[in-house]
N, C-alpha and C positions, 0 to 999 in steps of 0.2 A: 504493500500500500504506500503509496507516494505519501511524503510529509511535506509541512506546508510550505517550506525550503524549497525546497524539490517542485512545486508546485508552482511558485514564485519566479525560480529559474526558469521553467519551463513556457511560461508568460513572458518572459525579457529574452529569449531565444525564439518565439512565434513573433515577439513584436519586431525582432531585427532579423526575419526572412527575408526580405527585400533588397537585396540590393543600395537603392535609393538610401534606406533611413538606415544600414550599418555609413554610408560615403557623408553621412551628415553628422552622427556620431564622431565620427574618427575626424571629421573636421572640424568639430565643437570642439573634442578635446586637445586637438593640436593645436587649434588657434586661442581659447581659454587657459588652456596651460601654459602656453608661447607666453600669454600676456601674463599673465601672474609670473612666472618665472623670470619676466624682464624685471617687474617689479620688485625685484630683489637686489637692480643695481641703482647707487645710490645715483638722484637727481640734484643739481645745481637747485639751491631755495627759488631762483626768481621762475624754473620750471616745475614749480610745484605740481602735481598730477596727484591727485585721490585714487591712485592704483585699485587698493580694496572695491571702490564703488563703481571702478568702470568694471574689474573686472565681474564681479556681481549682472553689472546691468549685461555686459557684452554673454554670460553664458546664460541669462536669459532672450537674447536675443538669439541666440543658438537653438533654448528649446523652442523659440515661438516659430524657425524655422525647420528644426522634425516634426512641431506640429503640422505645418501646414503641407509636408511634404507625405505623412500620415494619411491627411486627410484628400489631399486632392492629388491622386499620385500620375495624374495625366499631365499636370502642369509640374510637373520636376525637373524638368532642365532648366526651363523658365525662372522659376525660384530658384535654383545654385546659378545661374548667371546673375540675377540680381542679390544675391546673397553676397557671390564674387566681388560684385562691383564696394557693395558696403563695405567689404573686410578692406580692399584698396583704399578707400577711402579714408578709413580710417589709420589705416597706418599712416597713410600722408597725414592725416592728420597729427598725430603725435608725434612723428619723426619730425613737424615744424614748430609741434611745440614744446617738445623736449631736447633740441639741441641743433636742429638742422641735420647739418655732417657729421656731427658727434654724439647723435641721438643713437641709444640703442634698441631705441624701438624699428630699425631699418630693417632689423633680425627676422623681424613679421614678415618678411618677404620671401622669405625661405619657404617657410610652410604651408602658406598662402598658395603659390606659386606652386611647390611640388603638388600638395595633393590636390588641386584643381585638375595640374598637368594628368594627372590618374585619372581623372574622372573624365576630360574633356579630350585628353589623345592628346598626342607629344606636337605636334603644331599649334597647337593653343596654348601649351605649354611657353613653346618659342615666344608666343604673341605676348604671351602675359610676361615672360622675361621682361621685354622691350619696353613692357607699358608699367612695370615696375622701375626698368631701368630711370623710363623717363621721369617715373614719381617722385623719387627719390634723388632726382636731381633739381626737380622743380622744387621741393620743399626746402634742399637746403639751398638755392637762390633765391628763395623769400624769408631765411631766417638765418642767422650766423652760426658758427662760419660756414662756409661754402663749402662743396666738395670736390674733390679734382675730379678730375675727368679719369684720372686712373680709379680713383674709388667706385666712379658708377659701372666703369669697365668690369671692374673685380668684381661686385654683385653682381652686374648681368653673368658673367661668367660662371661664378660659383651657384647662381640658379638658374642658369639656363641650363646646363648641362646635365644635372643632375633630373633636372625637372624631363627635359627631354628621355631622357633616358626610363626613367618611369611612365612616362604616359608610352612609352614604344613598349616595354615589358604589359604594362594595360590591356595594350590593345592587342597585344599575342593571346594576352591569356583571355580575352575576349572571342579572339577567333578563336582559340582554340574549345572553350565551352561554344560558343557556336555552332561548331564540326560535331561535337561531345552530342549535343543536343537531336542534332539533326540526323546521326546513327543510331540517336535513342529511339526517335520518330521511327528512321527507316526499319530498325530492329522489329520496334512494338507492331508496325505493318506490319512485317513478314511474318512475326507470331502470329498474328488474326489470321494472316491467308495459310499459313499452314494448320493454324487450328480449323479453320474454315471446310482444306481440303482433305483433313482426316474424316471430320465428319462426312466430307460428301464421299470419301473412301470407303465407311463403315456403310454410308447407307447405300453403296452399290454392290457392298460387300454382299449386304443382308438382298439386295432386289437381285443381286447374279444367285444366289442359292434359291429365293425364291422362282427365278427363273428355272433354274434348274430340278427344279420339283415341281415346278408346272408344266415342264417340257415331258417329264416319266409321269405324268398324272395323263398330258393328254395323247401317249404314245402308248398308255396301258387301255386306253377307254377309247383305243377306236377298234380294238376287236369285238367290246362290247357293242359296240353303235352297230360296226355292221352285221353282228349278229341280230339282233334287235330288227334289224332292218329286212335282212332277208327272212326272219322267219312274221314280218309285220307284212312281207310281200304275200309269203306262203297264204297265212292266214286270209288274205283281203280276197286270194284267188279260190279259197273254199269258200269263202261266206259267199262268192259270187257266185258260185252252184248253186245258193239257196235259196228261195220266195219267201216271203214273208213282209211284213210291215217292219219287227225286231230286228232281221237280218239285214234289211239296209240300213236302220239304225247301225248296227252294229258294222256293216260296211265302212259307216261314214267316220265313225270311230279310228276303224284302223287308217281310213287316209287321213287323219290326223294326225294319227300316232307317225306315219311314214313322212309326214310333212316335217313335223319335230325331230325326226331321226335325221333327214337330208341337211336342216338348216345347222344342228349338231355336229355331226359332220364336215359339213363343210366350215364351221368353224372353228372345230379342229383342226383340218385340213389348211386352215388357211396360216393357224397361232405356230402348227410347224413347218409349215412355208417361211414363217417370218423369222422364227429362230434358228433353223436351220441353214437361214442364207446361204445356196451355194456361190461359188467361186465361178464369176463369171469365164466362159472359152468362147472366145471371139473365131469369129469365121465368117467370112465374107460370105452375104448373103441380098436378097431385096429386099427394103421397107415395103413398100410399095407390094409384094408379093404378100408379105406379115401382114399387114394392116387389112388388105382385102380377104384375106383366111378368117383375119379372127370376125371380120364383120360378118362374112360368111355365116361364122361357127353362129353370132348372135343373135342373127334376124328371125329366125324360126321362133325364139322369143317374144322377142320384138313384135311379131308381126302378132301372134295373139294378143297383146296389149293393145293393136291398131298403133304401134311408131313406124314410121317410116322412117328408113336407114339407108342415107346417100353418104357412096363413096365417092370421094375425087382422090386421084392421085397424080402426083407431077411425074411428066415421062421423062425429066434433068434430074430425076433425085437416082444418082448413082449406086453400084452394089457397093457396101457397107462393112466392117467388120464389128458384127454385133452379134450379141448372146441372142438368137432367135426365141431359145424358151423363155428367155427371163426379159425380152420386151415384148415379146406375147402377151407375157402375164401382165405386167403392167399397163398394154394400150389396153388389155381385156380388163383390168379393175374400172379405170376411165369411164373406159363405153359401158360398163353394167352399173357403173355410178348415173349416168346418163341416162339407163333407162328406167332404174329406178325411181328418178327425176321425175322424168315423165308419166311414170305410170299406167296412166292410161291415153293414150293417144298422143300424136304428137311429133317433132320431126328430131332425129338423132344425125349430124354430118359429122362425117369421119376424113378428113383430109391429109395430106400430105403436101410439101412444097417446101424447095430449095431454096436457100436464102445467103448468097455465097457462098461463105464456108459451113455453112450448117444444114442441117433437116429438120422441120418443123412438123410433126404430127400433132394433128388438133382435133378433140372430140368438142363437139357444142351441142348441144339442147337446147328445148324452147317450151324449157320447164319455168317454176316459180322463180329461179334464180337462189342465190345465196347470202344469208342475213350475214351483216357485218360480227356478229356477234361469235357466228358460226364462221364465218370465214377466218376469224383470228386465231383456230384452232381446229384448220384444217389438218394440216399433216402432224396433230400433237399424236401420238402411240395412245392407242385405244380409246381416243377420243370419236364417239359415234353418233349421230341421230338417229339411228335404225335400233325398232326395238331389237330385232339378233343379229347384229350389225357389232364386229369386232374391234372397228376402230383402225384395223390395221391395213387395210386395203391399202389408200395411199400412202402411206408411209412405207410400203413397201416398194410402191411405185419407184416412190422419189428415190428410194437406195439403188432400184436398179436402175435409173436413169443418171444418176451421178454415177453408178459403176462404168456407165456406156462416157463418162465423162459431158454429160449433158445437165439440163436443168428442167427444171419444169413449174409452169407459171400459171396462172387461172387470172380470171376476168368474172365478172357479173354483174349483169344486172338486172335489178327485182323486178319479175312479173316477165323479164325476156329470157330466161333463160340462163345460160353458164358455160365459160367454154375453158377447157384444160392444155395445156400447148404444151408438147414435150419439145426441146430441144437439142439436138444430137451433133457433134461436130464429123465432118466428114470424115475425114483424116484422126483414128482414135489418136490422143495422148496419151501415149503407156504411164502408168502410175509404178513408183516403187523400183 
């Protein structure tokens, strides 16, 4: 338990944290000590000086300037410059009325001068030399005897120099806490960003094992599904032997069941499509060839919804070397985004067209379009609108369209529809 000493100290150590009020201290007592300690050498009677009571009033003019430097700590250089200017003053003052030349209050110039030169940096140091030198020659040509010119030489000397030499020592050790400070800053960042990326380390740590236990959860459950599936087939082919009012009930049941097995399925199908990303193998092939396949593969779809599915393709768009299965799959999530879109009725183009060095495949629709809301997390991982809708469609897209070293871009607008633009460069850039 701290005692009240101990308490006390610790009070008079928080109140000179600063910087500012230790440089007003140590200048209190070097310029209140200075003056008492002159006042121990004896004065001529007709210079009589009340030592005791200046020096009284002078270290209360010292505390009234830690107060003010306490309280108003933005105007601190403001106050020690005009604080400077008084303590000058003053010693001109008594250097003229306690002897001129042979005044020892001249002394006051020393420490006046040095710790300023500390605080203000060793060129102000020099200035205040000079503007000492000059004081102190002006005092003793308005009061006897005079002073040689060698005498004010020797003071500017002996505080110039000195003084200089402190305010350079200052100002090192000012840069040097500077630097100190500014590796403290950079350090305490670098702590944040590596505390930062450990976290995001554990938590990919903890999403790669969950991954990887969603990946044997949906690699163990598509033997269930398709078994499900074909004996939901079997079953729908007996119950269709049967008559009844019950048995088409019960018809209708299992094409439900089979409806829920396919979209199961296929979402599995698609969750390890996505984690198992193969390693794209390039091989010169047509877009133009792909693009009208998979529109091909689509339209039978399509066409029971009533969309209509126009192909164009440009006869300039050159054979390519591109992963045909894996830009398959992505113009095919596009265009099934498309007709999804559309629904029911409606028009689906599917394009192609050279643009210098690139190929541009474009699916568009002349569906509702896409809310901004929903547009700003389009390609997020398993972000979906569709009630069994995985989320991961496009985002697969876009991996195998940056694998082809291309990009891929959307447009919409509400109530016209939406179009998706892949972009492929002719000439692949081998990666790695």
């Amino acid at each position: 338990m701290a005692t009240p000493a101990r308490r006390s100290w610790d009070a008079v150590l928080r109140l000179l944290a600063r910087d500012e009020r230790v440089f007003a201290v140590l200048l209190a007592v070097v310029m209140v000590g200075g003056l008492a300690t002159l006042g121990l050498a004896p004065l001529r009677a007709r210079h009589g000086v009340d030592i005791y009571s200046l020096v009284m009033w002078f270290a209360a003019y010292k505390l009234g300037i830690f107060a003010l430097v306490t309280v108003s700590p933005q105007a601190t250089r403001g106050i020690f410059i005009g604080a400077l200017g008084v303590d000058l003053l003053l010693v001109f003052a008594l250097v003229y009325l306690t002897g001129g030349g042979d005044s020892p209050f001249v002394n006051l110039f020393y420490p006046a001068v040095a710790i300023n030169a500390y605080y203000f940096g060793r060129w102000v140091g020099l200035l205040l030399t000079l503007v000492a030198g000059l004081l102190y020659w002006a005092a003793a040509r308005l009061a006897t005897p005079d002073a040689a010119w060698t005498a004010v030489a020797i003071l500017m000397g002996q505080v110039g120099l000195p003084a200089y030499a402190l305010g350079h020592v200052a100002e090192r050790e000012r840069r040097s806490r500077a630097e100190v400070e500014r590796l403290n800053l950079e350090l305490t960042g670098t702590l944040t960003r590596l505390q930062a990326a450990q976290e995001k380390l554990v938590e990919a740590d903890r999403m790669a094992t969950v991954g990887r236990l969603s990946l044997k959860i949906a690699h163990e459950v598509r033997n269930p599904i398709s078994a499900i599936g074909l004996n939901a087939e079997l079953l729908g082919d007996i119950v269709r032997e049967r008559l009844g009012g019950e048995i088409e009930e019960a018809g209708n049941l299992v094409g439900a069941i089979r409806e829920q097995v396919t979209a199961l399925d296929a979402l599995t199908e698609e969750y390890l499509a996505f984690a198992r990303f193969p390693r794209a193998q390039f091989e010169e092939d047509s877009i133009n060839d792909m693009v009208t396949a998979v529109s091909d593969f689509i339209r039978p779809l399509a066409a029971r919804q009533e969309i209509n599915v126009i192909v164009t393709t440009d006869p300039t768009v050159p054979p390519m070397e591109i992963d045909r299965t894996l830009l398959r799959q992505a113009v095919l999530n596009l265009i099934k985004n498309g007709v999804e879109a559309l629904s029911k009725g409606g028009t689906l183009a599917v394009t192609t067209q050279r643009l210098d060095d690139t190929v541009e495949i474009a699916v568009s629709d002349t569906g509702p379009g896409i809310p901004a809301e929903v547009g700003r997390r389009l390609f997020e991982q398993f972000f979906t609108t569709k009630p069994q809708g995985t989320g991961l469609g496009l985002s697969i897209s876009r991996q195998i369209v940056e694998e082809h070293g291309g990009q891929i871009r959307w447009t919409s607008t509400p109530g016209a529809g939406a179009t998706f633009t892949v972009s492929i460069p002719v000439k692949r850039v081998a990666h790695g």
